[in-house]
N, C-alpha and C positions, 0 to 999 in steps of 0.2 A: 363562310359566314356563320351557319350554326356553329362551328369550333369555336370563333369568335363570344357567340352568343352565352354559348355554356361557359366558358371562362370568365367570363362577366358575371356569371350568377352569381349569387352570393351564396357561399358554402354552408352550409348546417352546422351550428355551434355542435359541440359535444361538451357535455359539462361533466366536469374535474371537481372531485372531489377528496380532499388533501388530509387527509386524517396528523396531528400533530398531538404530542405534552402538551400539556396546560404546564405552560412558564410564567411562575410572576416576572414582572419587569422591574426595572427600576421606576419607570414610570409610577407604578405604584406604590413602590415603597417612598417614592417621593412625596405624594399626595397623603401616604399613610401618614409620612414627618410632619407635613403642614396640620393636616387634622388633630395631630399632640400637640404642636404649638398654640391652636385656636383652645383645644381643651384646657393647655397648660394658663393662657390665659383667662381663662374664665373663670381655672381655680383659684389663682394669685387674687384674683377680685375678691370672690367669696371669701376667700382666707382672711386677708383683709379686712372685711365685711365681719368678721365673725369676731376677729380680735378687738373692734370697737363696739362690738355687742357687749364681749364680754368684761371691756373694762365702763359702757355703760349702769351693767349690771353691777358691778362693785362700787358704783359711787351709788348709785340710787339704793342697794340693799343696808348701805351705810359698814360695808366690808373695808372698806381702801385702806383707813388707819389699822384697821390689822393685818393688812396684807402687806402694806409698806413698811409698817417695824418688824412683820416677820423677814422680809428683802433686807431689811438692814442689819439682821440677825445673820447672814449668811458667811462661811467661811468661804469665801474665793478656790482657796487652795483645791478642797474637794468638788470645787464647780471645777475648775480645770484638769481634774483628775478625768471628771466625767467625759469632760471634752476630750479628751487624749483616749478612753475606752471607746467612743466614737468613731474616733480617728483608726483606729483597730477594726473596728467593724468596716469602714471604709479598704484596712488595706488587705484585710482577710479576704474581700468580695472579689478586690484585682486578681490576688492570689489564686482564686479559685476559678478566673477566668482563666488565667496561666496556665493550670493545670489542663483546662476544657480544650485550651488553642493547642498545647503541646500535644497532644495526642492527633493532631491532625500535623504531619511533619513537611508542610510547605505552607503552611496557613502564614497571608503578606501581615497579620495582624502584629504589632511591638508593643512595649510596654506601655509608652504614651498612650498607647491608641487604649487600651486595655484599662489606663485609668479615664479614660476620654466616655467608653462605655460605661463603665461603673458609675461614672457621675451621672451620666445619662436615667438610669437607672433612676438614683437618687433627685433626679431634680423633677421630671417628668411624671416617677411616678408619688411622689408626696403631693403636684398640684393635680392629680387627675382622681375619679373616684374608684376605690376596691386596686390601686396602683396601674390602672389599666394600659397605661401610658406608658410604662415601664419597656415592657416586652417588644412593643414597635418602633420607640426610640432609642433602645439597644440595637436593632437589629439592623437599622438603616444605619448607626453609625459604625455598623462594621462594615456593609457595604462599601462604606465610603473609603474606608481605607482597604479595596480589594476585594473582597469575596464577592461572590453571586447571592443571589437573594437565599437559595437553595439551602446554600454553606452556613450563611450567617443566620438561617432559620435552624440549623443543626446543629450549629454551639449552642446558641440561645437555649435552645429546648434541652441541651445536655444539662446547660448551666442552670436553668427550672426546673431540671428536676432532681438534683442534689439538692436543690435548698428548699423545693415541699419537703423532698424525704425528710430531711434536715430539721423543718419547724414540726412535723409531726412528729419526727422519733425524740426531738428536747422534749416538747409536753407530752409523748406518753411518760419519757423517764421521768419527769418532775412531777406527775399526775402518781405515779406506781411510789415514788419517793417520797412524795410527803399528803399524800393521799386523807392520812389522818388530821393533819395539819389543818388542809381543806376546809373538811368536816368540820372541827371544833370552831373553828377561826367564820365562815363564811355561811355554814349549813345548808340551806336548799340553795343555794348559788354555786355548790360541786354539781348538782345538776346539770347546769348551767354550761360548766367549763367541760362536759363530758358530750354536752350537743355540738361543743364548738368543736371539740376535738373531732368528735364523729363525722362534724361537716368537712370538714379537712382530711381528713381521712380519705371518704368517698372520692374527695375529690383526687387523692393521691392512686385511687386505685381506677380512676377512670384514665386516669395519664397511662396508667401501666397494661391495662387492658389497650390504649391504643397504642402503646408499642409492643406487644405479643401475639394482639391478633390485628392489626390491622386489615387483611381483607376482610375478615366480618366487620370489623367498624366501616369500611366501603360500602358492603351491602347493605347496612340498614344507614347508612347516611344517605345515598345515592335515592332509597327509597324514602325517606324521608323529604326528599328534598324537590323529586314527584311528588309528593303529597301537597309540599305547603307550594311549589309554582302551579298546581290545578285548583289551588283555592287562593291564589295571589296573596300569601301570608308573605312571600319575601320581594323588598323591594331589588334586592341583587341577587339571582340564581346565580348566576355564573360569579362571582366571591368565594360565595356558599360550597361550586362546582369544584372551585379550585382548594378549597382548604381540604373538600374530602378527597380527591380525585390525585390531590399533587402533595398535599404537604402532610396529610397522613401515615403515607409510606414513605415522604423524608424523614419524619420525626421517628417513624419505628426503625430505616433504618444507621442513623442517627446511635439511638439507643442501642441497638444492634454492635455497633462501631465500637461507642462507649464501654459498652459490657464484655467486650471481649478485651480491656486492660480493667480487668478486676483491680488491682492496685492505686491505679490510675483514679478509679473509683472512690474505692474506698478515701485514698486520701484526699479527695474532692469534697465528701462527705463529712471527714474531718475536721478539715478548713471550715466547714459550712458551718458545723457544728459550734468551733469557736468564736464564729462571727458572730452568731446571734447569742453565743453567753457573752459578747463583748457589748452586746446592746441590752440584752436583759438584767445586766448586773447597773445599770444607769442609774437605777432610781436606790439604788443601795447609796454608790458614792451622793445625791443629792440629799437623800435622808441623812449621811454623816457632815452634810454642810450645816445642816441646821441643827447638829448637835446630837442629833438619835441615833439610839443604836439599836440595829435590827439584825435577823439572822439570815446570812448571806444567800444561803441558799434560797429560806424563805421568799426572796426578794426575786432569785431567779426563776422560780419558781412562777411567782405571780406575773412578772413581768411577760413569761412565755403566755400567759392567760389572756394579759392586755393586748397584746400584740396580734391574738388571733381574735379578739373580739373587735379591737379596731379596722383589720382588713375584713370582713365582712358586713362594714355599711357602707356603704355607696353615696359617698359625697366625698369630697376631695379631702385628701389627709387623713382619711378615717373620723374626719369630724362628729361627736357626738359619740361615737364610740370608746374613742381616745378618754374624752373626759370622763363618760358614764364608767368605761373599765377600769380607770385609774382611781377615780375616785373607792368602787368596789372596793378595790383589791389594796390600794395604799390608803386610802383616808385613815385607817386606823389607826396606822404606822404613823401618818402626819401629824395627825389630832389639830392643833388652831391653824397650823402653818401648811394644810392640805392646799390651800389657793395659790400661795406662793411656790410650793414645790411642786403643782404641777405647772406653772409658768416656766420656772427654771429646767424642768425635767423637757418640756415642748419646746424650749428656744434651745435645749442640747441635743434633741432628737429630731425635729423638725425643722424649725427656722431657721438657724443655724445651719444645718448643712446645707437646705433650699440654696440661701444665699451662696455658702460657700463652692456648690457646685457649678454654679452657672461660668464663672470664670475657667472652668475644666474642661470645661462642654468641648471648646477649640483644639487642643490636646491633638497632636499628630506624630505620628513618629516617621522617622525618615527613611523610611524602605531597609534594607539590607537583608542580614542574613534572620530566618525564621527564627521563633525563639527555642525551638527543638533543634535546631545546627547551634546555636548558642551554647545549649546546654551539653551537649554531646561534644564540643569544642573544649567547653570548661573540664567536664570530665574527663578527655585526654590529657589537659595539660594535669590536673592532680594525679591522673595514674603514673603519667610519664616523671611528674616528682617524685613519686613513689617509693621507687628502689633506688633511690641515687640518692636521698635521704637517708632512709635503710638502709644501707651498705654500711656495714662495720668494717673495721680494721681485721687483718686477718684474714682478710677472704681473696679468693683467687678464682678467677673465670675461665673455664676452658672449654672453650667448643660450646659453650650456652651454659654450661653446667656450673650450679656453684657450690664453691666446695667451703665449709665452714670449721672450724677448730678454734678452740679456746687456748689461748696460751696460759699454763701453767708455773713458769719461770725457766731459768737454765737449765733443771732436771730436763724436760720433759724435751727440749731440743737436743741436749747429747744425747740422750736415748735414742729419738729419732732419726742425730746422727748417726748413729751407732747402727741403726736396724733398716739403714738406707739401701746400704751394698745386697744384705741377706733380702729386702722384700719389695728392691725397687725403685720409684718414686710416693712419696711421704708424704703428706700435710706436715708443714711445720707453722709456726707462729711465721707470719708473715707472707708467707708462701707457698711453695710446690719444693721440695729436695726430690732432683732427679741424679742418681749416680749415671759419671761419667767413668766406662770404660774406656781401656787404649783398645785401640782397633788390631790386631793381630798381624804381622808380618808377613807378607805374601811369599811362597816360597822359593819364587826365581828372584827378587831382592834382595833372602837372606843367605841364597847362597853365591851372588856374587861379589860381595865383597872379600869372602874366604878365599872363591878363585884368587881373588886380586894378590890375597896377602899368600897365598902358593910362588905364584910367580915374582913376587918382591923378595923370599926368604932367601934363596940361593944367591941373591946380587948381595945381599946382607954378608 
């Protein structure tokens, strides 16, 4: 009965303690998509909101009739020019996703999917503020089509950070290239473009500080993050835990990955480079709609100016920066027709694509083979046409080897024939000349026929 009793007892917990990664889930990245969607809607309002501000403001300032005959003044042709350097910008962006996914050679991502993100990109982040919406709506729609949140956190950041490098290193070269331009043209407003450049800069070298050192970006993050949950500055530690704790050391080693195909690189960087001269050159083709001529570079010049002045306010689309930088840097260039040309310049950079993305958004591609077995496929079949192409007349294969000679005319094959027996087999026009010798007489064959004719003589 005590045996009884004691098996009855109830046993003393031992507690288990399971130490794991911080993994994001999908779950999250799900919640992350819904939250761009709330944002993306709030900007669509505002945007809206702003566009009836601002044709408020043209009727009440008594603007409209010279905004309207300046719109009527408009050559089409160079509005669709612009459209079409858009469209460029658009396909430069997939392209440089392509290059991001090729380097990883089992990535389920395809081209669809590839223009599926890019629009993502585009539609998410023009309604959210400073494009914020950008980076988490790319990343969940790679998910979707296959990667871990991990993966699709490690293109993304590869793909982010060719296109900082990318806007910094345009305006340093257009800031070093027409510097004096600046000066004459703007005056204490180079100052200007020299903070914004500096702010993007900083910004470009805190990316690369947390891909070279990442464990010291751990230890002052990890401290950091003690600090502000003992003074309850954050309402989510454990977010905070996992960006320093998990996706730190994915994004450096990421970068890691990326930097060791140098090439690979560089032409990522390339790509980047002419996406964004295929958006800064925009306000060139709208200035030749309305008849003006400007100096091209000039143009891209400034446009790399507006662009970084517009991503640094925090309201969706860059609002208010957009205008304040455009007006800056082109009013000049405009003169009466500045209202109209940045209407047109904002329905080919902004609204316009807005609209035209969201039909992308669905974009799937149908599984098969990676786009790096694609590519490594095509280039077998071009090697393999290669030489079969190549092959001229005259040539002869032997044993792997190829043997080549230029036919001269009938001199140069009697010759050959000629110096066949003396040095063997020849290159001639056409072929191989290999002399045939007669094989020698064996000596019991050529003396039995003699026997024979012995014994035939005397019957004679």
């Amino acid at each position: 009965m005590a045996e009884e009793k004691n098996t009855n007892r109830a046993k003393p917990k031992v507690p288990l303690k399971v130490s794991a990664p911080h993994v994001s889930g999908g779950a999250g990245s799900a919640s992350d998509n819904e939250d761009n969607k709330n944002s993306a809607r709030k900007g669509a309002l505002f945007l809206v909101a702003v566009v009836g501000v601002y044709v408020i403001y043209l009727v009440f300032s008594g603007q409209m009739g010279q905004f309207l005959d300046a719109l009527g003044s408009v050559d089409g042709s160079w509005v669709l020019r612009a459209c079409l350097c858009f469209g460029m910008y658009y396909v430069f962006g997939v392209l440089a996703y392509g290059i991001a996914v090729y380097l990883d050679h089992d990535s389920p991502l395809g081209v669809r999917d590839l223009m599926s993100v890019e629009a993502s990109g585009v539609f998410f982040g023009n309604l959210t503020p400073m494009m914020a919406g950008s980076v988490p709506s790319q990343i969940y729609r790679m998910t979707r089509s296959g990667l871990d949140v991990g993966e699709a956190s490690a293109t993304q950041f590869t793909r982010f950070i060719a296109f900082q490098l990318g806007v910094v290193l345009f305006a340093a070269i257009m800031l070093v290239a027409k510097a004096e331009y600046f000066f004459q043209t703007y005056g204490d407003l180079f100052f200007l473009n020299i903070v914004v450049f500096t702010v993007h800069f900083l910004e470009l070298a805190g990316i690369f500080v947390i891909c070279l050192c990442p464990r010291f970006v751990m230890r002052v993050g990890n401290w950091a993050i003690r600090l502000a949950t003992r003074h309850n500055w954050l309402k989510d530690p454990k977010h905070w835990d996992d960006m320093v704790n998990v996706q730190v050391m994915e994004f450096a080693n990421a970068f890691k990955n990326a930097a060791s195909d140098l090439p690979s690189m560089a032409l990522t960087l390339l790509v980047t480079m002419a996406q964004l001269g295929s958006l800064y050159m925009i306000p060139w083709f709208v200035l030749r709609a309305f008849g003006i001529h400007a100096d091209f570079l000039e143009c891209l010049a400034a446009g790399s100016m507006v662009q970084m002045v517009s991503s640094a306010v925090p309201l969706p689309g860059g609002t208010g920066g957009a205008e304040g930088g455009f007006l800056m840097f082109y009013g000049h260039m405009f003169g009466r027709s500045a209202s109209a040309g940045f209407l047109i310049w904002r329905i080919v950079t902004f609204f316009g694509p807005t609209l035209l993305a969201a039909p992308l958004l669905g974009l799937r591609s149908n599984g098969g083979p990676s786009i790096y077995t694609r590519v490594q496929k095509a280039r077998a079949r071009l090697h393999a046409r290669g030489p079969r192409s190549s092959r001229a007349s005259g040539t002869a294969t032997i044993s792997g080897s190829m043997l080549r000679q230029k036919a001269k005319g009938a001199p140069a094959a009697r010759a050959a024939r000629s110096t066949t027996a003396k040095h063997g087999p020849v290159a001639v026009p056409g072929g191989i000349r290999v002399p045939m010798r007669k094989k020698p007489a064996q000596p019991s064959q050529a003396a039995a026929p003699s026997a024979q004719g012995e014994k035939d003589s005397p019957a004679k």
